[in-house]
C-alpha positions as CSV (number, residue, x, y, z in Angstrom):
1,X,0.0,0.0,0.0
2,X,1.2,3.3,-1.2
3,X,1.8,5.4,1.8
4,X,-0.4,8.6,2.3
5,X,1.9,12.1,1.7
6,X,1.9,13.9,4.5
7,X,2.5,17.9,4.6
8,X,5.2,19.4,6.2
9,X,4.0,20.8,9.4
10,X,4.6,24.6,9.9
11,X,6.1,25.8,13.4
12,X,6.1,29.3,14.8
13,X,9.4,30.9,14.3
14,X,9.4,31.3,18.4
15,X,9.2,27.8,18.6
16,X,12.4,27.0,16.6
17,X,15.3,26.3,18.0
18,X,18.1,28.3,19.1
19,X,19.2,30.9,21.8
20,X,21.4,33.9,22.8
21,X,24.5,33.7,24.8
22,X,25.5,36.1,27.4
23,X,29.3,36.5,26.3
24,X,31.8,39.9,25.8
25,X,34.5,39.7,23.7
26,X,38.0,40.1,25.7
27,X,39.7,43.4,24.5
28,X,42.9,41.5,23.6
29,X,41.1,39.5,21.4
30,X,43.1,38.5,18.3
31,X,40.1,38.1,15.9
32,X,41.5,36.7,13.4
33,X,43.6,34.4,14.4
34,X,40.7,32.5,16.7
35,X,38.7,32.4,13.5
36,X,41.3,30.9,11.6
37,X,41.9,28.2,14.7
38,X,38.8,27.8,14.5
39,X,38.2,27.6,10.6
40,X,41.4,24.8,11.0
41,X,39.2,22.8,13.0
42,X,36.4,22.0,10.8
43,X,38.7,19.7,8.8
44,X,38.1,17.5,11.9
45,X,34.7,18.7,13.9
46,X,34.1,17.9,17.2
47,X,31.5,18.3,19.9
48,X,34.0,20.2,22.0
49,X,34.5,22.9,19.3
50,X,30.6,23.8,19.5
51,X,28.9,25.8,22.2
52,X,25.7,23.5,23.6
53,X,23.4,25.6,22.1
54,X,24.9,26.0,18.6
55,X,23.4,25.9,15.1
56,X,24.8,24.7,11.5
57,X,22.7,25.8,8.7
58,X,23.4,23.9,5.4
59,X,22.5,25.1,1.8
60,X,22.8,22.3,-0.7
61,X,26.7,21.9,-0.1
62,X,26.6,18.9,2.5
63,X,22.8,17.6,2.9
64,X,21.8,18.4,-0.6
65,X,18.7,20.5,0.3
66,X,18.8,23.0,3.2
67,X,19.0,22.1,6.7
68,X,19.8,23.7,10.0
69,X,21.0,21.5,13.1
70,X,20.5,22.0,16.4
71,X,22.8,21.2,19.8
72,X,26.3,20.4,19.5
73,X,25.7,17.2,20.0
74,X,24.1,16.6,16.8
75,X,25.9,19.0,14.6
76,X,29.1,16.7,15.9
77,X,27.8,13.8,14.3
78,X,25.7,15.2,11.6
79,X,29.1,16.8,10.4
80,X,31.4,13.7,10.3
81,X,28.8,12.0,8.9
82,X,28.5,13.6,5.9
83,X,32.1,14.6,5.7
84,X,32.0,11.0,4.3
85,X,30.0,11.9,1.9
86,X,31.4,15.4,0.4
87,X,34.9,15.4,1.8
88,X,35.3,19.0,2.5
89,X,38.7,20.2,1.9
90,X,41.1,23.0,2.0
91,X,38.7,25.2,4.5
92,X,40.4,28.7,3.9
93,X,39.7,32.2,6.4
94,X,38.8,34.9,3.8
95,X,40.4,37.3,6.1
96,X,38.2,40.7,7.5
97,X,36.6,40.0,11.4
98,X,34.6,41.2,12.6
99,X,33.8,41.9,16.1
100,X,30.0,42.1,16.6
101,X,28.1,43.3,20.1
102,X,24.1,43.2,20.4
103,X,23.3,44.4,24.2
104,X,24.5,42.2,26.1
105,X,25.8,39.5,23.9
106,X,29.2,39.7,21.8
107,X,30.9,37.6,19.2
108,X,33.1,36.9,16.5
109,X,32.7,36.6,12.4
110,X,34.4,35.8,9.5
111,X,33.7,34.0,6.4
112,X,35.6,30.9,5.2
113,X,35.9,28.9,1.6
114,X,36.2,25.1,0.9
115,X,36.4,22.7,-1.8
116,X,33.4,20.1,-2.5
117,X,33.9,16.4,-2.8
118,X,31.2,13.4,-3.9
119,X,29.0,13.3,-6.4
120,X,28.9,17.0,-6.7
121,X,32.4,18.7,-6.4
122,X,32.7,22.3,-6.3
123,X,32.9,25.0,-4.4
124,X,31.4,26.2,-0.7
125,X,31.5,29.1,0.9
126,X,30.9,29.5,4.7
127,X,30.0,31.7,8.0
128,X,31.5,31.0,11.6
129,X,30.4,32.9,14.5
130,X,32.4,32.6,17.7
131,X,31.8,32.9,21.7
132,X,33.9,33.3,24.7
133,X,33.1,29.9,26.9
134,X,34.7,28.1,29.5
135,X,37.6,29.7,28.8
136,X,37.8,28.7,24.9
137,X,36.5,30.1,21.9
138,X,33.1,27.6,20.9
139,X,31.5,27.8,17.7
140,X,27.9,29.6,18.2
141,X,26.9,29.7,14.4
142,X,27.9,27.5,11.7
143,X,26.7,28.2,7.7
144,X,27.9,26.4,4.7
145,X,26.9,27.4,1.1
146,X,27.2,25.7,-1.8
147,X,28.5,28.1,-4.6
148,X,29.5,26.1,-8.0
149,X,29.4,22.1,-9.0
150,X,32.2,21.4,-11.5
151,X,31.3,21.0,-14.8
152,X,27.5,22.6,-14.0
153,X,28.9,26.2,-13.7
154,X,28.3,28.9,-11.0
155,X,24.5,30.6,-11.0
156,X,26.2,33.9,-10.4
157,X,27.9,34.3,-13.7
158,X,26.2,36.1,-16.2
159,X,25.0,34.2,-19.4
160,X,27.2,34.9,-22.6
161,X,25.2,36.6,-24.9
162,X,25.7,36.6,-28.5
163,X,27.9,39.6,-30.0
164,X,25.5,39.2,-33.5
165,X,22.5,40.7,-32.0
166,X,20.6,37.3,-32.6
167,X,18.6,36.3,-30.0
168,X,15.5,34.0,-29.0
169,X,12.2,36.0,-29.4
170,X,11.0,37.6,-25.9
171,X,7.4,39.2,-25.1
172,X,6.0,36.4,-27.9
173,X,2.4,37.2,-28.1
174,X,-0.3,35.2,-30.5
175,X,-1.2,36.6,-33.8
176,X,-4.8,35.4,-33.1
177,X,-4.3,31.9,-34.9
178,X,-6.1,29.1,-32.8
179,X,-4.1,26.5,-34.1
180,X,-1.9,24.5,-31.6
181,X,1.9,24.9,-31.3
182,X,4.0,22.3,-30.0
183,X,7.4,22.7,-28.6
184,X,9.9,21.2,-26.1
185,X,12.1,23.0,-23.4
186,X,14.0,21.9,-20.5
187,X,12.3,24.5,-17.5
188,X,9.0,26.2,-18.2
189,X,8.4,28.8,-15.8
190,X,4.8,29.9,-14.3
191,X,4.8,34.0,-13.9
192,X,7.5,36.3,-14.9
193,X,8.1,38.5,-12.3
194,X,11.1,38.9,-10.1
195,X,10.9,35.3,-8.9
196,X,10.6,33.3,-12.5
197,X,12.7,36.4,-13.9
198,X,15.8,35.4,-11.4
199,X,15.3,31.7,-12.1
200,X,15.1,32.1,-15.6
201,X,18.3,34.1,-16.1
202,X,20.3,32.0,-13.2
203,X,19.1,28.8,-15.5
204,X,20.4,30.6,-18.1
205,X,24.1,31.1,-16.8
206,X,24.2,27.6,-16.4
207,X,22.9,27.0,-20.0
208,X,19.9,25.9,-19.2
209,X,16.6,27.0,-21.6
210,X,13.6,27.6,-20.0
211,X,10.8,29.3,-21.2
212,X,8.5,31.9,-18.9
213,X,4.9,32.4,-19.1
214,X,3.5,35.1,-18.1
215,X,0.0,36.7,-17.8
216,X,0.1,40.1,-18.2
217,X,0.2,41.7,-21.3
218,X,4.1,43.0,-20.4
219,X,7.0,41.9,-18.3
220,X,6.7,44.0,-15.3
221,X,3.0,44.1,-15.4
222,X,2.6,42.7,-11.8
223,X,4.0,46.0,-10.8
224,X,3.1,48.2,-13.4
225,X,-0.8,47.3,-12.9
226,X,-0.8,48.1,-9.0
227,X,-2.2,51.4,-7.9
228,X,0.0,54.4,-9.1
229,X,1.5,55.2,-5.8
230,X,2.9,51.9,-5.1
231,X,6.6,51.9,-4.2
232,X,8.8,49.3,-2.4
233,X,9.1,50.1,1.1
234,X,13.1,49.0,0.8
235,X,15.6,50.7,-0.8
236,X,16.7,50.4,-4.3
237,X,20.2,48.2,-3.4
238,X,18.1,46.0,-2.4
239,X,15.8,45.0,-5.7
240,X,18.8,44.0,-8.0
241,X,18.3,41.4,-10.2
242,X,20.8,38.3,-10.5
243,X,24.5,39.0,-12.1
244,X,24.2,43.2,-12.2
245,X,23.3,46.3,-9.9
246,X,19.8,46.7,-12.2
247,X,19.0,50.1,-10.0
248,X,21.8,51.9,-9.3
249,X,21.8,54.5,-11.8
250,X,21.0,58.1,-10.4
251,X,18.0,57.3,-13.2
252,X,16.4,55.3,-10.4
253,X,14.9,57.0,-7.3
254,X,16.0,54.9,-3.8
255,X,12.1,54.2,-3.1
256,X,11.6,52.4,-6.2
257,X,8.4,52.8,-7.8
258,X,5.9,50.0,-9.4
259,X,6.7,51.8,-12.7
260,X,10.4,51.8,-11.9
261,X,10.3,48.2,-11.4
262,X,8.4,47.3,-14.4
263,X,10.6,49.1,-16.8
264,X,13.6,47.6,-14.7
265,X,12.5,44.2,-15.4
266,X,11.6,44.5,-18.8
267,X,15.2,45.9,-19.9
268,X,16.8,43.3,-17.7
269,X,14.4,40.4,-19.7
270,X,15.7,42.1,-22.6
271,X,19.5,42.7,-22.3
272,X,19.5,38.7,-21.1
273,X,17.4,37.5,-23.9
274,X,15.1,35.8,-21.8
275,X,12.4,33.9,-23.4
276,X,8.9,35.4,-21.8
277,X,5.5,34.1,-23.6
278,X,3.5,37.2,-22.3
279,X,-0.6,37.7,-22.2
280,X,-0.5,33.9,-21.7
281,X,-1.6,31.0,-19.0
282,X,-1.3,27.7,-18.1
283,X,-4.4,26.4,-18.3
284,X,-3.0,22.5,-17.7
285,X,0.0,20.5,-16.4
286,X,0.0,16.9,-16.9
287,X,2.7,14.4,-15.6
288,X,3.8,12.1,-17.8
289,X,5.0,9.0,-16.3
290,X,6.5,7.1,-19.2
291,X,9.0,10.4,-20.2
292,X,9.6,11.8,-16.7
293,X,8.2,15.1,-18.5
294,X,5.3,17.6,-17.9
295,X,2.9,18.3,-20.9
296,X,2.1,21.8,-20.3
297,X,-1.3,23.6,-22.1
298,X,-1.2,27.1,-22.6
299,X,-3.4,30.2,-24.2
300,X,-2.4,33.3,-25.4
301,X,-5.1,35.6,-27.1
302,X,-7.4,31.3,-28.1
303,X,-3.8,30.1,-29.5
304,X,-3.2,26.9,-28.1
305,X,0.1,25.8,-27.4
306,X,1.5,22.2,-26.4
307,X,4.9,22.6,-24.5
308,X,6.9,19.5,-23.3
309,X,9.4,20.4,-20.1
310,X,11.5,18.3,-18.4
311,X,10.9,20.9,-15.2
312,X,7.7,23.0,-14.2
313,X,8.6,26.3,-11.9
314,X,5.6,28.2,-9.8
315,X,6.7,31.3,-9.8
316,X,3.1,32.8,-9.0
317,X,4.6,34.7,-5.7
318,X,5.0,33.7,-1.8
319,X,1.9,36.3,-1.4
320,X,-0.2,35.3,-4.7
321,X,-2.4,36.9,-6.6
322,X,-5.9,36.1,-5.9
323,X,-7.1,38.5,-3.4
324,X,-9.0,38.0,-0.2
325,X,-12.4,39.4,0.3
326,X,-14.1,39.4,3.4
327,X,-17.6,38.3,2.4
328,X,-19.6,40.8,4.5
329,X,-23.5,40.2,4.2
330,X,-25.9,43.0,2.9
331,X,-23.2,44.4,0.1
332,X,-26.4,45.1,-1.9
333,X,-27.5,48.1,0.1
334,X,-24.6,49.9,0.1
335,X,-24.7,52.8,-2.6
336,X,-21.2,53.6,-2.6
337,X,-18.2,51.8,-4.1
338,X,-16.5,48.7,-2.6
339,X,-13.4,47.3,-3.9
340,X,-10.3,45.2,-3.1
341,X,-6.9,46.8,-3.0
342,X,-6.1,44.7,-6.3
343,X,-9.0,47.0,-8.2
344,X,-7.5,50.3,-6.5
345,X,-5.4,52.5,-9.0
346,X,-6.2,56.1,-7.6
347,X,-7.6,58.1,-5.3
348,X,-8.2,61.0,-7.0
349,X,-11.4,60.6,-8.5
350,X,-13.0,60.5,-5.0
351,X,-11.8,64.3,-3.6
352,X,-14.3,65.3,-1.0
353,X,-16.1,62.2,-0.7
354,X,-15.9,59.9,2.3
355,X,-12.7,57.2,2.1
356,X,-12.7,54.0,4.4
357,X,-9.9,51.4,4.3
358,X,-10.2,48.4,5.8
359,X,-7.1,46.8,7.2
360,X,-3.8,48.7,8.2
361,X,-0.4,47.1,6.6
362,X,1.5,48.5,3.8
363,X,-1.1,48.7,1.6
364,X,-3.8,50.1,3.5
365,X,-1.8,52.5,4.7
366,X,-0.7,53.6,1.1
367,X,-4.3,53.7,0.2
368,X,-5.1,56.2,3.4
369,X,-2.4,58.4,2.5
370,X,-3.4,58.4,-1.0
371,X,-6.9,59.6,0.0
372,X,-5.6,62.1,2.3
373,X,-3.2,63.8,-0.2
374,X,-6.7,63.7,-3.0
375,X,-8.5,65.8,-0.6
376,X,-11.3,63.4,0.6
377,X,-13.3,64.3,2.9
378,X,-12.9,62.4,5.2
379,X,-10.7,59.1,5.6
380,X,-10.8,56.2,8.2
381,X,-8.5,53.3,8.6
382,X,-10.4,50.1,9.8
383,X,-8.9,48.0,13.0
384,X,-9.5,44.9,14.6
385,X,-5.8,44.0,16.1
386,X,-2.4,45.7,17.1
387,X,-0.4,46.4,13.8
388,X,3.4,45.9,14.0
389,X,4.6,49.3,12.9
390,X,8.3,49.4,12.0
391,X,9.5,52.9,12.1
392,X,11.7,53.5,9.1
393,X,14.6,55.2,11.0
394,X,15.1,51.8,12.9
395,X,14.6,49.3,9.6
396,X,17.1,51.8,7.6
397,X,20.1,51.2,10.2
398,X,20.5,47.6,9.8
399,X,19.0,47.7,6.0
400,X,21.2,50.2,4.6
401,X,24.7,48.1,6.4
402,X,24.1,45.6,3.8
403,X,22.7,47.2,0.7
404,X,23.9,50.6,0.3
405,X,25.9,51.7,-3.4
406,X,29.5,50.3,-2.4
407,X,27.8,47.2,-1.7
408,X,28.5,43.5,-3.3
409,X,25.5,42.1,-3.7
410,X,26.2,38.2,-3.8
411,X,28.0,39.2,-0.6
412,X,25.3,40.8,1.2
413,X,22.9,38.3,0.9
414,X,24.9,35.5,2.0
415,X,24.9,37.6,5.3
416,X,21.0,38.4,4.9
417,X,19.4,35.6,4.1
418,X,22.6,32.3,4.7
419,X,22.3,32.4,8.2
420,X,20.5,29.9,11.0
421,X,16.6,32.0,11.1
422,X,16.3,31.5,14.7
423,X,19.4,33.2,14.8
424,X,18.1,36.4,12.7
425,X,15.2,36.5,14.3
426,X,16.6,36.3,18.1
427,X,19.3,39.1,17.8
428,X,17.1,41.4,15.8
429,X,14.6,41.0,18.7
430,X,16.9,42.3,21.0
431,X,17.7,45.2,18.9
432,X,13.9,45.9,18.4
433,X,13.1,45.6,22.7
434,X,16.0,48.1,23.4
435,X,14.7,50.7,20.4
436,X,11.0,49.8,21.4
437,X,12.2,51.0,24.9
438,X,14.4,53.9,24.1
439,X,12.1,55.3,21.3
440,X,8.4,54.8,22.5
441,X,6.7,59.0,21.1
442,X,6.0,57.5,18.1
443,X,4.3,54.8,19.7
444,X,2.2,56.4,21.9
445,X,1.0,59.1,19.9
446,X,0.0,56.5,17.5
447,X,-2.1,54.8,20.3
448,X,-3.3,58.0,21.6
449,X,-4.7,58.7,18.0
450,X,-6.8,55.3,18.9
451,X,-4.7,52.9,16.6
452,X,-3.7,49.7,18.2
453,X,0.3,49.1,17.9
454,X,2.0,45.7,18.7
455,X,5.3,47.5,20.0
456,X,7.5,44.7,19.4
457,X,7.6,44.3,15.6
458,X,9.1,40.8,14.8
459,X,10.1,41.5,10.9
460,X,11.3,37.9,10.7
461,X,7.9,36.6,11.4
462,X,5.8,39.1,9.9
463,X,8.3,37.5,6.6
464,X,8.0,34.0,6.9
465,X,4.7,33.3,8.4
466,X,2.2,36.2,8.0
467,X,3.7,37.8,4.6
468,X,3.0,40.9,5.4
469,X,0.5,42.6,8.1
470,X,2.9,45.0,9.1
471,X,3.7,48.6,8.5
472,X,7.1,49.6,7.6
473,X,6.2,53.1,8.5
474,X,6.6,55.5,4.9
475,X,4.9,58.4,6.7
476,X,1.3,57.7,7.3
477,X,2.0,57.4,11.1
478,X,2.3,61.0,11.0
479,X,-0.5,61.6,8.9
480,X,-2.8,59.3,12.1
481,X,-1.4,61.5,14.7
482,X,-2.0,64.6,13.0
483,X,-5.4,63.3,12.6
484,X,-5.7,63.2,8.5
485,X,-6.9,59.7,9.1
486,X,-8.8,58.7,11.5
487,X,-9.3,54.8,12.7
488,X,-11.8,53.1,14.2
489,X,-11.2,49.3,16.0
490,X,-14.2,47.2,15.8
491,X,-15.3,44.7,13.5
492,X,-17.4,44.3,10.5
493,X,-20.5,43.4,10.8
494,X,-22.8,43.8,7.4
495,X,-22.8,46.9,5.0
496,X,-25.7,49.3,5.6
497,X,-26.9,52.0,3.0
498,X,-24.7,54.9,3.9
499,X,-22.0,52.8,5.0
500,X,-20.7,49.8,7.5
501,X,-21.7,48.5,10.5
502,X,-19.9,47.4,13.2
503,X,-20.3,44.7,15.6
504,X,-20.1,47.3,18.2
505,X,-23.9,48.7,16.7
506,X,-21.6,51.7,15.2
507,X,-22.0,52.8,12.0
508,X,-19.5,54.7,9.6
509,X,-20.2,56.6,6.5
510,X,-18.9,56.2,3.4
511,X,-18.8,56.9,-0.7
512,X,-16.0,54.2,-1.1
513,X,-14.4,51.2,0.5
514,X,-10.9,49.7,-0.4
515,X,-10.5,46.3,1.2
516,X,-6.9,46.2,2.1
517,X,-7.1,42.4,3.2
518,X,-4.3,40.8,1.6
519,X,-3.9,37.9,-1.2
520,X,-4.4,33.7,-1.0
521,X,-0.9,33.0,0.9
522,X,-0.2,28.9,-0.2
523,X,1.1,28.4,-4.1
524,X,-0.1,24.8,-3.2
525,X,-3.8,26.3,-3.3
526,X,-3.5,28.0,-6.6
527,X,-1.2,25.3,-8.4
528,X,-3.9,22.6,-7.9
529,X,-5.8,24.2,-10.5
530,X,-3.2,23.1,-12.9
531,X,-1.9,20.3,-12.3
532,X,-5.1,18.7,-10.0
533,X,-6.0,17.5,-7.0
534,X,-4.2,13.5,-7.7
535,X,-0.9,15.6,-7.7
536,X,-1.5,18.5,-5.0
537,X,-2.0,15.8,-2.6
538,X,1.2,14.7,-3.4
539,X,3.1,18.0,-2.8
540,X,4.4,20.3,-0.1
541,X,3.0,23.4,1.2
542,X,4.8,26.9,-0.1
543,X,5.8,28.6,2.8
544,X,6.1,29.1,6.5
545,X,8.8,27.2,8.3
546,X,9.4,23.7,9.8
547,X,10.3,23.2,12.7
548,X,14.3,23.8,11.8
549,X,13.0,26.9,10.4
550,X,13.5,26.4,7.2
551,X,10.7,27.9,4.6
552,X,8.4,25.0,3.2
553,X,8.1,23.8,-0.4
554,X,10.2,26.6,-1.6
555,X,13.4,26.4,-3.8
556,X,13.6,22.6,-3.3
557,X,12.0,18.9,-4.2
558,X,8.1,19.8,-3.2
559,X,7.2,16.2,-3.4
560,X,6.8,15.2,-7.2
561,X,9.5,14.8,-9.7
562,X,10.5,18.0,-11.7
563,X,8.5,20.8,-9.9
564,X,9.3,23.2,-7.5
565,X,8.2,26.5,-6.1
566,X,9.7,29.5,-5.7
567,X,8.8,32.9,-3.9
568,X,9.2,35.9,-1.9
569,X,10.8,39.4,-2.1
570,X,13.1,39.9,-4.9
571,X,16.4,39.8,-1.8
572,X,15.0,36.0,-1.5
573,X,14.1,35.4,-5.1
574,X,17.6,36.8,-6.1
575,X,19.5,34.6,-3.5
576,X,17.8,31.4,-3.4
577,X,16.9,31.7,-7.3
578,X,21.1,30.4,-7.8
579,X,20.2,26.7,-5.5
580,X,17.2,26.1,-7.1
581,X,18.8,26.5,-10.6
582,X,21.8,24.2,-9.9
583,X,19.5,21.5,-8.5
584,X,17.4,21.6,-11.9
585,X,20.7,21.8,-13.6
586,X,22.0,18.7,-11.8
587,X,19.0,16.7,-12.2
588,X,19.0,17.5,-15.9
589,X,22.6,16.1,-16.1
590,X,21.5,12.9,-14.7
591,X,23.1,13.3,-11.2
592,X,20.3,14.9,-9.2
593,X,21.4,15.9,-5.9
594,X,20.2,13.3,-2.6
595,X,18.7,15.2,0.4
596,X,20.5,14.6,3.3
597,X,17.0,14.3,5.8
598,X,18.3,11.9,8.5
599,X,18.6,13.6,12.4
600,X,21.5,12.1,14.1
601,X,20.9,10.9,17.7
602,X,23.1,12.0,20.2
603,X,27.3,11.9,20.2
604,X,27.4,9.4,23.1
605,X,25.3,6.8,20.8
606,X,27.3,7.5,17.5
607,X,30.9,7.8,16.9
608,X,31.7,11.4,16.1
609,X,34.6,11.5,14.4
610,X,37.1,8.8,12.3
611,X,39.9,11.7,12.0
């Protein structure tokens, strides 16, 4: 009997493992010397070199898929264990400590490089973090990388392109014909925005062809169709696509805007002859058994086109696109306008009428200023629950050490995004309780305007479980305090004639509602539709953690042969965009790489080490 797949369980980020020391770092200390001790070490791991606590994260270059260890005890013999299987070699100190302090915890950092054994030999690259204790130095964090596979290439070099100006079609549209097409490629890709765009071009590099569909009628048009005061709430060194710094022209403004970001994407598409079928769908996926292929169905414009891929990508983003509506009884009385945020373009129409928005993250608060700055009326901001609000001032410190105009991008996101979660997420907390303390005006004023704030913003899990929720504040704080919008906390209860009703009996007037509630979070949901329900129950979830914290379904094996997810902000589209690209690349080579998903038991049951 064929056993029943079960979905990875998703664990709160708090519950993942992992702590903070208490430590100071000596004033003698020779930083660099420890680290390269320490670095010397790994040739030959043992449980004594790692604090009790500790974590190893692990992308691709020992397990084959990414893990993160917990304990000492386990790393120990997770280590030697697969050193049989990779033999890492030839660990190197890059040079450049650091010497980091968070409140009351300090450590050491420095990156290392290795060389790759086994089936896949290459190139790794590494992080190793360093505490005081017990009068040594113990490994606190451990991160290994992998970076190239001989003879695949490395995802962060650039495709050649052709110096004769010929290149594969891109933006292919019908010319109305209804007659089917057939064609083969190696990857077809689901959605063409930053997540199928940094696959596609990675996939490229390693010479790879893929072939992106896309449903807008232009590269870009995910962004490019949003409401016209949409900008990304990071800063520009922070978008860049794959291989290039795409915004770093003075041409750009730091706040990128959705128009910026289309036009970005569209020249990068085109100066890396990417192959994008735009104003098209996937209507069906079927697998077929006897080719290990996918026959893919799509439509552009009632042309049918047959397309056989060895590899199917959803790339429909972590967040989706099919919005959430609150289905509110009585919508048939109200003689205003109600819409969801994915309808909104513009406030202006509206001046002096009376603007509600219901829910207050990002986009909620965009649409409230919007409204303010058109000269409604009136504009409310519907509540029900504290909003994290992440003043930009404290976001912009820690943003801006990694992405900034000097900055190497490959190099900062190893820092963002390579290390152990738990680990992000615990020292930023600290960070976040001693501002939260030190810094609390803001706060208050927001709270004495009547808007609910949850004080301790947790950016890690407002990331990786609720995908937004949040407000990364962009100046509407200012605009609630000065009184420009006004909120109200209560819940919905039905619509009414003039307006809504709350469960409170309260009622609020309005000309126009924008629903501000957010967009289907699981791919698995929306990729059912395509490849059915016989294969869905067969896959993984896309995102939130498990309980190593390590994001579900995304950028590795979901569960079936040849597909895999991918999502998220273009930082982890751009970064995680390389792994999942040298695993298709592998498997299309005929050496696929073999998860590593055993968890050793403890050193005293297991020998630890045969060096």
């Amino acid at each position: 009997m064929t056993q029943k797949f079960v979905p990875t369980p998703a664990v709160p980020l708090e519950n993942v493992p992992g702590s903070v020391p208490h430590t100071s770092i000596p004033p003698e200390t020779d930083a660099d010397a420890v680290l390269s001790s320490a670095i010397e070490n790994l040739s030959c791991l043992k449980e004594d070199h790692l604090w009790s606590d500790s974590l190893w994260r692990d992308l691709l270059a020992f397990t084959g898929i990414f893990r993160t260890f917990h304990s000492s005890k386990t790393i120990a013999v997770a280590w030697n264990e697969l050193q049989g299987r990779v033999h890492p070699s030839s660990f190197k100190y890059n040079g450049g400590a650091q010497v980091m302090k968070v409140e009351s915890t300090g450590w050491i950092e420095g990156s290392f490089q290795f060389d790759i054994g086994g089936s896949h030999p290459g190139k790794g690259f590494g992080f190793i973090l360093l505490i005081p204790m017990e009068g040594t130095w113990k490994i606190w964090i451990l991160s290994t990388m992998l970076e190239s596979v001989d003879g695949l290439g490395n995802p962060d070099t650039a495709p050649r392109l052709p110096s004769n100006g010929v290149h594969v079609a891109v933006n292919r549209q019908s010319n109305g014909n209804a007659q089917a097409v057939s064609e083969t490629t190696e990857v077809l890709i689901v959605g063409a925005g930053q997540n199928g765009i940094c696959v596609a071009a990675r996939l490229k590099g390693l010479g790879v062809k893929a072939v992106l569909i896309e449903s807008e009628d232009e590269v870009g048009g995910n962004w490019s169709s949003r409401y016209d005061s949409v900008t990304l709430h990071t800063g520009k060194y922070y978008a860049h696509l794959p291989f290039e710094t795409t915004f770093a022209g003075d041409e750009w403004p730091y706040f990128l805007r959705g128009v910026d970001l289309a036009k970005g994407y569209r020249d990068y598409v085109k100066r890396y002859h990417l192959d994008v079928r735009t104003s098209t769908t996937v209507e069906k996926a079927k697998w077929l058994q006897n080719s290990d292929s996918w026959a893919i169905e799509t439509v552009c414009k009632g042309k049918r086109t047959s397309i056989e891929a060895k590899h199917i990508v959803f790339a429909m983003g972590a967040g989706g696109q099919q919005a959430k509506m609150p289905q509110i009884p009585n919508r048939e009385a109200f003689n205003g306008i109600s819409i969801h945020s994915k309808e909104y373009r513009s406030a202006k129409q509206w001046k002096g009428k009376k603007g509600v928005v219901i829910g207050t993250a990002n986009t909620g608060h965009d649409v409230a200023v919007d409204m303010v700055e058109a000269g409604l009326a009136s504009v409310h901001m519907v509540q029900r629950n504290p909003t994290p609000v992440i003043p930009w001032p404290w976001f912009g410190e820690a943003h801006n050490r990694l992405y900034h105009p000097e900055a190497i991008t490959i190099e900062s996101d190893r820092r963002e995004l390579g290390l152990p979660l738990s680990f992000n997420r615990n020292v930023s907390m600290l960070m976040v309780k001693k501002l939260s303390t030190e810094q609390p005006e803001k706060f208050d004023a927001l709270e004495q305007a009547g808007f609910k704030v949850d004080r301790l913003p947790d950016a890690l899990k407002i990331q990786y479980e609720r995908q937004g929720g949040h407000y990364l504040d962009m100046g509407g704080s200012q605009m609630i305090i000065d009184g420009k919008i006004k909120v109200k906390s209560a819940g919905v209860s039905k619509f009414v004639p003039e307006g809504l009703e709350f469960q409170d009996g309260s009622i609020l007037e309005a000309d126009v509602i924008v629903w501000c509630t957010g967009f289907e979070n699981d791919m698995r949901t929306m990729v059912s539709d395509i490849v059915g329900t016989e294969v869905v129950e067969r896959i993984d979830h896309h995102w939130y953690l498990d309980k190593e914290g390590e994001i579900r379904g995304a950028f590795k094996p979901v569960g079936h042969p040849r597909m895999w997810y991918t999502g998220g902000g273009v930082c982890i589209a751009r970064f995680y965009s390389r792994f999942l690209a040298l695993q298709i690349k592998a498997d299309l080579t005929g050496v696929p790489f073999e998860p590593y998903r055993e968890t050793p038991e403890a050193a005293s049951k297991i020998e630890t080490s045969k060096c």
